[in-house]
C-alpha positions in Angstrom: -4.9 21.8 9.9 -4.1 21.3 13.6 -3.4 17.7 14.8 -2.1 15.9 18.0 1.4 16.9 17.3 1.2 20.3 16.2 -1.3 20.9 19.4 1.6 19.4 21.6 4.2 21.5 19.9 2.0 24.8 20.6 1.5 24.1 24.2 5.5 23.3 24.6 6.3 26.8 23.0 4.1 28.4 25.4 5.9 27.1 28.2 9.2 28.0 26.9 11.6 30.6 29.3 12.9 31.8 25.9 11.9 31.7 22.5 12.7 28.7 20.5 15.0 29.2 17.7 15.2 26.2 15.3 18.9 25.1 13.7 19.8 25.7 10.4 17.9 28.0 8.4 16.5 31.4 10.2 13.6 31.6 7.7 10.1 31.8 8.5 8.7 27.9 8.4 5.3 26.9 7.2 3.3 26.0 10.9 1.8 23.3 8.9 5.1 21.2 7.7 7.7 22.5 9.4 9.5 23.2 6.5 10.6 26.6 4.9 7.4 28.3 2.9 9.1 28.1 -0.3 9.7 24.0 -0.2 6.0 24.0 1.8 4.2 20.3 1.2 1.6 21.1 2.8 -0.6 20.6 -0.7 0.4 17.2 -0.8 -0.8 16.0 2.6 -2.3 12.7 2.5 -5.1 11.4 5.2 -5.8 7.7 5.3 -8.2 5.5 7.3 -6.9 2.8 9.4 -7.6 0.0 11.2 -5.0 0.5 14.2 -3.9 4.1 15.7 -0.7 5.4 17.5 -0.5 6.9 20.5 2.8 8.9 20.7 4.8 9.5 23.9 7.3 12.1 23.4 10.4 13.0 25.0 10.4 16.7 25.9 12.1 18.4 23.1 10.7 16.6 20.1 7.8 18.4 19.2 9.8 21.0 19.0 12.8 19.5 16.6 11.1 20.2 12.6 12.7 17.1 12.0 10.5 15.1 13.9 8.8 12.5 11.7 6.0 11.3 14.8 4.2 14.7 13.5 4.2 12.8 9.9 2.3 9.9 11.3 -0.4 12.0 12.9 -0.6 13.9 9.4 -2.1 11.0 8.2 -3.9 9.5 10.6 -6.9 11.3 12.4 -6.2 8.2 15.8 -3.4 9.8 16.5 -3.0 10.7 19.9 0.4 12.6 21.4 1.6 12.9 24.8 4.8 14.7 26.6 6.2 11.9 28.7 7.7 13.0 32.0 8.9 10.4 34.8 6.8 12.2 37.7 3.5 13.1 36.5 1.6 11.1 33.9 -1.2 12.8 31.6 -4.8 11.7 33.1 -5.4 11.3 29.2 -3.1 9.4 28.6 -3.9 6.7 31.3 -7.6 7.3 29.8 -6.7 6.8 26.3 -4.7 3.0 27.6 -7.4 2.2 29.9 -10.3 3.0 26.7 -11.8 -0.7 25.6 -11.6 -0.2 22.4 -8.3 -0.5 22.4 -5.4 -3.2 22.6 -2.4 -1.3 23.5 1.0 -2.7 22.1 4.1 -1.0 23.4 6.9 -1.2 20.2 10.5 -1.8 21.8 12.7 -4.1 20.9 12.5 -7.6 23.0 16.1 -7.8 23.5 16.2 -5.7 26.2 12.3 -7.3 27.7 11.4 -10.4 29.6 10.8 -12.9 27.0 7.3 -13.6 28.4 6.2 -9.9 27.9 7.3 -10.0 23.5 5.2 -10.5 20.9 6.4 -10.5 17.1 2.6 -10.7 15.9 -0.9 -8.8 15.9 -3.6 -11.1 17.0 -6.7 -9.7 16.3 -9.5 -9.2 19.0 -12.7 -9.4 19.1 -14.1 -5.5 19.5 -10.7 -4.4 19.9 -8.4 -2.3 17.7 -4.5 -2.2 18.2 -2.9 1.1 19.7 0.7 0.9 19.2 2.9 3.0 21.7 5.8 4.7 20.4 8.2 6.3 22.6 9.2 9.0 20.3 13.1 10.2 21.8 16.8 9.3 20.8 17.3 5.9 21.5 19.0 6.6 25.0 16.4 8.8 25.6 14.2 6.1 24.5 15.6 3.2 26.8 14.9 5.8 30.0 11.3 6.3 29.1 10.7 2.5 28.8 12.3 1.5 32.0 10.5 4.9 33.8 7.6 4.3 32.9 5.6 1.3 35.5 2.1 2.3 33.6 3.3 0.8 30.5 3.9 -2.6 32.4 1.1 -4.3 31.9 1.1 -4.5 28.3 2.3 -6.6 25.7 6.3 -5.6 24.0 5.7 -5.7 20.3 9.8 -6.0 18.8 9.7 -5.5 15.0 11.8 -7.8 12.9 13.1 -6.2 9.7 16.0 -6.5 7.7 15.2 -2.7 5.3 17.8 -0.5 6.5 16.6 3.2 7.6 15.7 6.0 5.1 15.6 8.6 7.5 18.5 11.3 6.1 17.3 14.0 8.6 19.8 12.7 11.6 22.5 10.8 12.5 22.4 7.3 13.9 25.5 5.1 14.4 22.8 2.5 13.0 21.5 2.1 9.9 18.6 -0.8 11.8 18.0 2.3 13.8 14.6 3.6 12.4 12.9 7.2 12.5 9.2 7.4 14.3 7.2 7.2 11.1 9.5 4.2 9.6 8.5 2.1 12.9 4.6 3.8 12.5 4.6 2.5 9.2 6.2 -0.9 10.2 3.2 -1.3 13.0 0.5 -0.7 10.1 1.9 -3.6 8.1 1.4 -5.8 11.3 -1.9 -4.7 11.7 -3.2 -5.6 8.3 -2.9 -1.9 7.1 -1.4 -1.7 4.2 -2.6 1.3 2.5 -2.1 3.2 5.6 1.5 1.8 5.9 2.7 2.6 2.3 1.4 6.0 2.7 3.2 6.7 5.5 6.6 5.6 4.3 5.8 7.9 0.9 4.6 10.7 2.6 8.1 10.2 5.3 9.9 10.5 1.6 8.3 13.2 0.1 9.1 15.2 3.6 12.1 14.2 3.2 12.8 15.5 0.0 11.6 18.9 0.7 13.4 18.8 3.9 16.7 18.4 2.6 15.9 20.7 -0.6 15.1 23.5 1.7 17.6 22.9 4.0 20.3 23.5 1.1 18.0 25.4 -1.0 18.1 23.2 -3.9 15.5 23.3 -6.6 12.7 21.1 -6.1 11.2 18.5 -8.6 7.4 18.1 -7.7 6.7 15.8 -10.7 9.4 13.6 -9.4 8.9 9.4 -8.6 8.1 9.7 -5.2 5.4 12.9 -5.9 4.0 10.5 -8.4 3.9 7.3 -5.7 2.1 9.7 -3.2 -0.3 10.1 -6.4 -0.5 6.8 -7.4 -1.2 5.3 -3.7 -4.2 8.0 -3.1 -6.2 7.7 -6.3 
């Protein structure tokens, strides 16, 4: 099933000079999970409804990484909307999608590096209005260059997320372990927003990925009746 992500990823290969070749293993990946067709999970995938969406802006390169965990958030929710962020041209879409209504746009950064009067810690509900949050989906020096490029995103309100969970992401390195993946910070922003279904689906469906990530990636055998195959279970029925 095609979603925002995988759409984004399919236009960036067709503008690729040469042809993409992932790292790591050279076999032949499922196009629905990124993941290698014997460790496929695309059987499992969960779709939940939501109060909030996400609108994703990506750095260039990380639709293509299979590691990227933005494509697990729009896996499970149908609002999600994805965008290739580039300093000089800005999608019309894009501006559409921020200037739509029925949305309240939140832009998740942390407010250590934002004007105080700009950061919120909270979700306030509004009347007719559902919260988009805004995920600048890039390494975090990548991350900092998009936020301070980007005048359009100005206007809106810095939502900085307070936790003290460490990161589960296993897929790359961070020097951090308060450093979280997309989806973690996805499923952080649900919480907020009073979606709690929606959030602890995420972070399952983040570890099941996970787990057949890594399997595949060292061709271990894989145990599909395991605890967090069973927590996926338990949180859908």
């Amino acid at each position: 099933m095609s979603h925002a992500v995988s759409r984004l990823r399919a236009e960036r290969l067709a503008r690729c000079v040469k042809p993409f070749v992932n790292r790591g293993s050279r076999a032949p990946r499922c196009p629905g999970c990124r993941v290698i067709f014997d460790y496929c999970l695309c059987k499992y995938r969960p779709t939940v409804d939501a109060l909030a969406a996400v609108c994703l802006i990506m750095h260039d390169v990380e639709p293509l990484k299979p590691s990227n965990t933005g494509w697990l958030i729009a896996d499970i929710l149908p609002d999600t909307q994805a965008f290739i962020w580039s300093r000089t041209e800005v999608d019309p879409q894009l501006l559409a999608l921020l200037d739509d209504p029925q949305w309240q746009p939140y832009i998740v950064f942390p407010g250590e590096f934002v004007a105080p009067e700009r950061v919120v810690t909270h979700v306030e509900p509004q009347q007719g209005k559902r919260p988009l949050f805004i995920l600048l989906d890039a390494t975090w020096t990548e991350a900092r260059k998009m936020f301070r490029k980007s005048p359009y995103l100005a206007r809106f309100p810095v939502l900085s997320l307070a936790s003290d969970q460490l990161s589960r992401y296993k897929l790359r390195r961070s020097k951090r372990d308060d450093h979280f993946c997309t989806a973690e910070v996805a499923a952080l922003c649900l919480e907020l927003a009073g979606d709690q279904q929606a959030a602890a689906v995420l972070d399952t469906w983040l570890d099941v990925f996970t787990g057949h990530y890594l399997a595949a990636k060292f061709q271990l055998p894989l145990d599909e009746q395991d605890d967090v195959h069973q927590r996926l279970h338990s949180l859908l029925s």
